[in-house]
C-alpha positions as CSV (number, residue, x, y, z in Angstrom):
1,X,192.7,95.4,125.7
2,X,194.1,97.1,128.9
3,X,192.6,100.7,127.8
4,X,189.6,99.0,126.8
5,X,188.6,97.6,130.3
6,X,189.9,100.8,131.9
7,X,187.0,102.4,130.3
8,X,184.6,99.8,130.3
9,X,185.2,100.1,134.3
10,X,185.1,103.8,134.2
11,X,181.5,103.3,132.8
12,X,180.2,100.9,135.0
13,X,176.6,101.0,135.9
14,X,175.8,103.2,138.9
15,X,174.4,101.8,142.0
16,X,173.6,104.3,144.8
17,X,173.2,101.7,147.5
18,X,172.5,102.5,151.6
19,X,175.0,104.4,153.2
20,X,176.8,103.4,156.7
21,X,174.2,103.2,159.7
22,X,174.3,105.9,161.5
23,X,170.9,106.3,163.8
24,X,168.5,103.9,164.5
25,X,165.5,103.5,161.5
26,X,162.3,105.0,162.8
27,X,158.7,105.8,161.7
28,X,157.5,109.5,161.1
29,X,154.1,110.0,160.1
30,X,155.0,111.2,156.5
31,X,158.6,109.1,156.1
32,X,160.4,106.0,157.2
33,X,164.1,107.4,157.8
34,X,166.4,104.3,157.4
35,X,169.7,103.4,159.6
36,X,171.5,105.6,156.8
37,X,169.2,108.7,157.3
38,X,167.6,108.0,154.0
39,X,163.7,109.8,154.3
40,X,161.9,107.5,152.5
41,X,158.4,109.6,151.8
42,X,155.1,107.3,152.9
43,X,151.5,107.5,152.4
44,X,148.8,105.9,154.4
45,X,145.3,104.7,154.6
46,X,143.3,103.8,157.5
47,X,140.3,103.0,158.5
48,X,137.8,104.9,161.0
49,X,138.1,101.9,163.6
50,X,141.3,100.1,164.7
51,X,142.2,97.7,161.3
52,X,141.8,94.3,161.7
53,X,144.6,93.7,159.1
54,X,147.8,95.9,158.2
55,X,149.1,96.0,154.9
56,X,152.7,97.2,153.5
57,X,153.0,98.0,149.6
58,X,155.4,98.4,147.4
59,X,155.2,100.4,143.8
60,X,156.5,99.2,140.7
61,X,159.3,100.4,138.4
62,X,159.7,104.4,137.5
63,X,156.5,104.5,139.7
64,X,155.9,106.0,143.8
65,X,153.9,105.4,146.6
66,X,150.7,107.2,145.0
67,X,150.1,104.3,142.4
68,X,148.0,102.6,145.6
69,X,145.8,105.2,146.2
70,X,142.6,103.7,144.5
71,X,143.2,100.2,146.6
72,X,144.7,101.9,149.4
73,X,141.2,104.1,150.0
74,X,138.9,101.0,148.8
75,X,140.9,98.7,151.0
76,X,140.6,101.4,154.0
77,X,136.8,101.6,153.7
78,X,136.7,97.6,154.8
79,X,139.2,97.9,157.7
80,X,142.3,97.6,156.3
81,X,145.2,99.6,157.3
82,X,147.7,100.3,154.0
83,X,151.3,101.6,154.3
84,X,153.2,102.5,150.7
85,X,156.5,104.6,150.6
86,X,159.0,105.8,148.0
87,X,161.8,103.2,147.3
88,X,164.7,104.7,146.8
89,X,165.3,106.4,143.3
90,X,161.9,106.7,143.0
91,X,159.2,109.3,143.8
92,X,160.7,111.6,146.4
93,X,163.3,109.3,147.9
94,X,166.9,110.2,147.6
95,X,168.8,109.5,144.4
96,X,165.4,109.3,141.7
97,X,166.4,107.9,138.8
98,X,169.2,106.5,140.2
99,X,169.0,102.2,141.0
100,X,169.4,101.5,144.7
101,X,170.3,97.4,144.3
102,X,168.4,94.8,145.3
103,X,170.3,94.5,148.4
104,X,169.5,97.9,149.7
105,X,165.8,97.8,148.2
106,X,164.9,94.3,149.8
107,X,166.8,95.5,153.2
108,X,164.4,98.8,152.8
109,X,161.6,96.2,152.8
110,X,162.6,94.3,155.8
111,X,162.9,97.2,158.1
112,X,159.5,98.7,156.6
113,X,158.0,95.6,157.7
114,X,159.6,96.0,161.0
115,X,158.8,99.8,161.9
116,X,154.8,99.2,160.7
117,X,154.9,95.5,162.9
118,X,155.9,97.5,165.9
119,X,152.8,99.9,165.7
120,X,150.6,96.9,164.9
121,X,151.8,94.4,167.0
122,X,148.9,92.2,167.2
123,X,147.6,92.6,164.1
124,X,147.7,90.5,160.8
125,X,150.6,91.6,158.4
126,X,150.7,91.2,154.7
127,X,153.6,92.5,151.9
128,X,151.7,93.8,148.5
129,X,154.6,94.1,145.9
130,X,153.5,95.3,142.4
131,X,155.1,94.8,139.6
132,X,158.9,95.8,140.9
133,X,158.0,95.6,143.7
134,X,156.8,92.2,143.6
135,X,160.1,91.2,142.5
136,X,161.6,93.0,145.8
137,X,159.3,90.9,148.0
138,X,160.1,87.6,146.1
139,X,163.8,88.6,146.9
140,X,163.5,89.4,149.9
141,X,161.4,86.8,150.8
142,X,164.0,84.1,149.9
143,X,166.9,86.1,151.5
144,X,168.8,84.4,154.7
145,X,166.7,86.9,156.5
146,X,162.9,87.3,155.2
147,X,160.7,89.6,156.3
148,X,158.1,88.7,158.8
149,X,154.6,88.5,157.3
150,X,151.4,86.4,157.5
151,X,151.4,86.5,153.6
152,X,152.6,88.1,150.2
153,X,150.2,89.3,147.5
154,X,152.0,89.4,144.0
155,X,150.5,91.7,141.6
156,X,152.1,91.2,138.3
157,X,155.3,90.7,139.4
158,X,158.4,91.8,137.5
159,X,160.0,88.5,136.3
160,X,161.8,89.2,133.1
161,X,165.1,87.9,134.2
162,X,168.2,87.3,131.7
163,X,167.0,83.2,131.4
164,X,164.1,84.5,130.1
165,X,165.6,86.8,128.0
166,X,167.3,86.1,124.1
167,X,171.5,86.3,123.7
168,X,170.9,89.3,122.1
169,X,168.7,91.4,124.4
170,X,170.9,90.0,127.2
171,X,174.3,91.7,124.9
172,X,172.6,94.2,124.0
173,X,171.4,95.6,127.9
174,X,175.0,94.5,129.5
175,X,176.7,96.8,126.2
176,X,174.6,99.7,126.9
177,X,174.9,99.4,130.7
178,X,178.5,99.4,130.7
179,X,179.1,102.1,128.0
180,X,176.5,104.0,128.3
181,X,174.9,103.8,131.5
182,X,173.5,107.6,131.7
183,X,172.3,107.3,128.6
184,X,168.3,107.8,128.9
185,X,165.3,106.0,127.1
186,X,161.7,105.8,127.2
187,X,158.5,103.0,126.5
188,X,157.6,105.3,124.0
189,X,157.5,102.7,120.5
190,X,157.1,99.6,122.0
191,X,153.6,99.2,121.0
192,X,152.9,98.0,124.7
193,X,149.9,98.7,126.5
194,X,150.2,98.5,130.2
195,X,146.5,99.0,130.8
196,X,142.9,99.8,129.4
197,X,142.5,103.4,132.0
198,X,143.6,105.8,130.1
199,X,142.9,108.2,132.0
200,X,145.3,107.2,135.0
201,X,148.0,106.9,132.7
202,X,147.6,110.3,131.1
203,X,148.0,111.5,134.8
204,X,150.9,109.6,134.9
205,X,152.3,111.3,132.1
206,X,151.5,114.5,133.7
207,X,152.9,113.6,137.4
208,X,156.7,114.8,137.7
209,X,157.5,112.0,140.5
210,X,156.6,109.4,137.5
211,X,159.7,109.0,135.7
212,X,159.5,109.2,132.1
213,X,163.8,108.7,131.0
214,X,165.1,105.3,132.7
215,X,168.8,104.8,132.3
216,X,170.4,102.4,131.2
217,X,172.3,101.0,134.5
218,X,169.0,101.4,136.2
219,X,167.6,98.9,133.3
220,X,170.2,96.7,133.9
221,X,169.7,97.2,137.8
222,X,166.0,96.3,137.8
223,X,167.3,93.5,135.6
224,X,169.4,91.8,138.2
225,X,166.6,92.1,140.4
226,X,164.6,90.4,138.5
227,X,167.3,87.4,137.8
228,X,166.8,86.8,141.5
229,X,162.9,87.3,141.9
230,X,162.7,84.6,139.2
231,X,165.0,82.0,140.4
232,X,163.4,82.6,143.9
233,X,160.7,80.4,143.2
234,X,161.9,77.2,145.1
235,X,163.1,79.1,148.1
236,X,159.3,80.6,148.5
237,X,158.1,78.5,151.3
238,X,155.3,80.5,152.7
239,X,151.9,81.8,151.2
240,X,151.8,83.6,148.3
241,X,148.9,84.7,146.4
242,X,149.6,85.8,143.0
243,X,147.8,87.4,140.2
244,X,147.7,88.2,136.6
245,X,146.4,89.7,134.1
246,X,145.2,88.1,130.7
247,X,146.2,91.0,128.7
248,X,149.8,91.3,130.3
249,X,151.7,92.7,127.7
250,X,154.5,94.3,129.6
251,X,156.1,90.4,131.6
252,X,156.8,87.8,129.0
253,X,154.1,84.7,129.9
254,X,157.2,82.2,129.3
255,X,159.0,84.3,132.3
256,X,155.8,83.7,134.6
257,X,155.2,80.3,133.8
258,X,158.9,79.3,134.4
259,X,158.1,81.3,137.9
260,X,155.2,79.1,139.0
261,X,156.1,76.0,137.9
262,X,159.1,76.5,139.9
263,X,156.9,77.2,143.0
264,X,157.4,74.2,146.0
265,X,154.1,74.7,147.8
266,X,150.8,74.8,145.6
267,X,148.8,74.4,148.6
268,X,149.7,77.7,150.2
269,X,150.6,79.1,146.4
270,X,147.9,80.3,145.0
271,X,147.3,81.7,141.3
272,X,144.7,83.8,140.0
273,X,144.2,85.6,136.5
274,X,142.2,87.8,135.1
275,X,141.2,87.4,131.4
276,X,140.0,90.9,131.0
277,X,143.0,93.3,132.6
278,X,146.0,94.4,132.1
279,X,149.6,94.9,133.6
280,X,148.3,97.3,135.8
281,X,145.4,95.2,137.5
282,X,144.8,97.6,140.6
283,X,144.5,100.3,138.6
284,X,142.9,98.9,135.4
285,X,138.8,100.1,135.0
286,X,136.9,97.9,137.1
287,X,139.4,96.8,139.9
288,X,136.7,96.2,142.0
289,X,137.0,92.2,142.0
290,X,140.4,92.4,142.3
291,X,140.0,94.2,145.5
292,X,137.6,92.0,146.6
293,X,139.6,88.8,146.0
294,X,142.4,90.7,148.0
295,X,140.4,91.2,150.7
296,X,139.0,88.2,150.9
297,X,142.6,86.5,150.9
298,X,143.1,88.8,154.0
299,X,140.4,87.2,155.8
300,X,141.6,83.8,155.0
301,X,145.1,83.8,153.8
């Protein structure tokens, strides 16, 4: 039994959280650098004339700050400013592949906001997390120390946590994790279909910042994310808007309703789907309402 935990623990999922502080976080023009040093890559839109609103985005799983260059440009053409940058082990940030935590990813988030409030300082600020990165701004959102925004836009937010999930997909991910944590898989099989643009996911296929072979730890990683993005839901007390696709194929529906119903404010909480798209909604064919509907929140949150 004693040989048996020794190497269980020698085969414990990797985390490649934030290192010591050792500067003071600052803005670039292509990077945020964190208090660790960490060069977190970022992409921008803006528009010709000073923004009247300033939006921060975050990418979803195995993805990078390029996935909001269709609403990032739309969004820029109507006066919206849109920051999106690399989480780390993603994109070009340190460690790709690798799982940062949720700690590290939701205190990535907080100074983000921080860095892009201080160029804006007047302006109306709003999180956009998608997919993963929704789950990191649910997280962080109900942490002891939230991020400062006006509101948070939820686009199909990763919500599979282990409640959601059967005994055996639960023994089977904490097994794999913990002997086999470099081992490498892909969605290839699952008969999932994350949206109806083809196109834009045979360019992911062809972009080498889109990671193709997860590992297992950083499965079980985004897992334990997701454990607290779902049980979040009563500590969200400010606005949220949220939306969903009717063709969501990739986020169990019993994991989202469990989310919503859990949600304490419905009058500040708001819920929209969309019978026609996909897990991928901002870059589904015909995003066009859904960028509207965003932009109109903007205006009135």
């Amino acid at each position: 039994m004693t040989l048996l935990s020794l190497l269980l623990g020698a085969c414990a999922p990797r985390i490649e959280s934030a290192g010591l502080a050792t500067m003071s976080p600052a803005m670039s023009e292509d990077a945020l650098i964190m208090a660790d040093g960490a060069k977190l890559p970022l992409r921008r839109w803006f528009p010709e004339e000073p923004p009247f609103a300033v939006v921060l985005a975050l990418h979803g799983f195995n993805d990078y700050s390029k996935a909001f260059e269709m609403p990032g440009a739309w969004l820029a053409n109507r006066g919206v400013a849109v920051y999106a940058y690399d989480q780390r082990g993603f994109g070009s940030a340190p460690h790709p592949g690798l799982w940062a935590g949720a700690k590290t990813m939701t205190g990535d988030l907080r100074m983000a906001a921080k860095l892009i409030q201080q160029r804006h300082p007047a302006t109306p600020f709003f999180i956009l997390g998608d997919s993963m990165g929704g789950a990191v701004t649910l997280a962080a959102l109900a942490s002891d120390a939230p991020p400062a925004c006006d509101a948070a836009i939820l686009v199909a937010p990763a919500l599979w946590g282990r409640d959601a999930m059967i005994w055996p997909q639960r023994a089977a991910l904490w097994l794999a994790a913990h002997t086999l944590p470099f081992v490498t898989v892909s969605g290839r099989g699952l008969n999932r279909k994350p949206s109806d643009n083809i196109e834009m996911l045979r360019a992911l296929g062809r972009d080498p910042l889109v990671i193709k072979q997860t590992r297992m730890d950083a499965i079980h990683g985004l897992t334990d994310l997701m454990d607290e993005a779902l049980s979040s839901a009563p500590k969200q007390k400010g606005p949220l808007l949220l939306l969903y696709g009717g063709q969501e194929e990739i986020i169990p529906n019993e994991a989202t309703k469990r989310f919503l119903a859990g949600l304490p404010r419905p009058d500040i909480q708001q819920t929209r789907f969309y019978p026609d798209h996909y897990h991928m909604l901002l870059r589904d064919l015909n995003p066009e309402g859904i960028y509207q509907d965003i932009l109109d929140y903007i205006k009135r949150p």
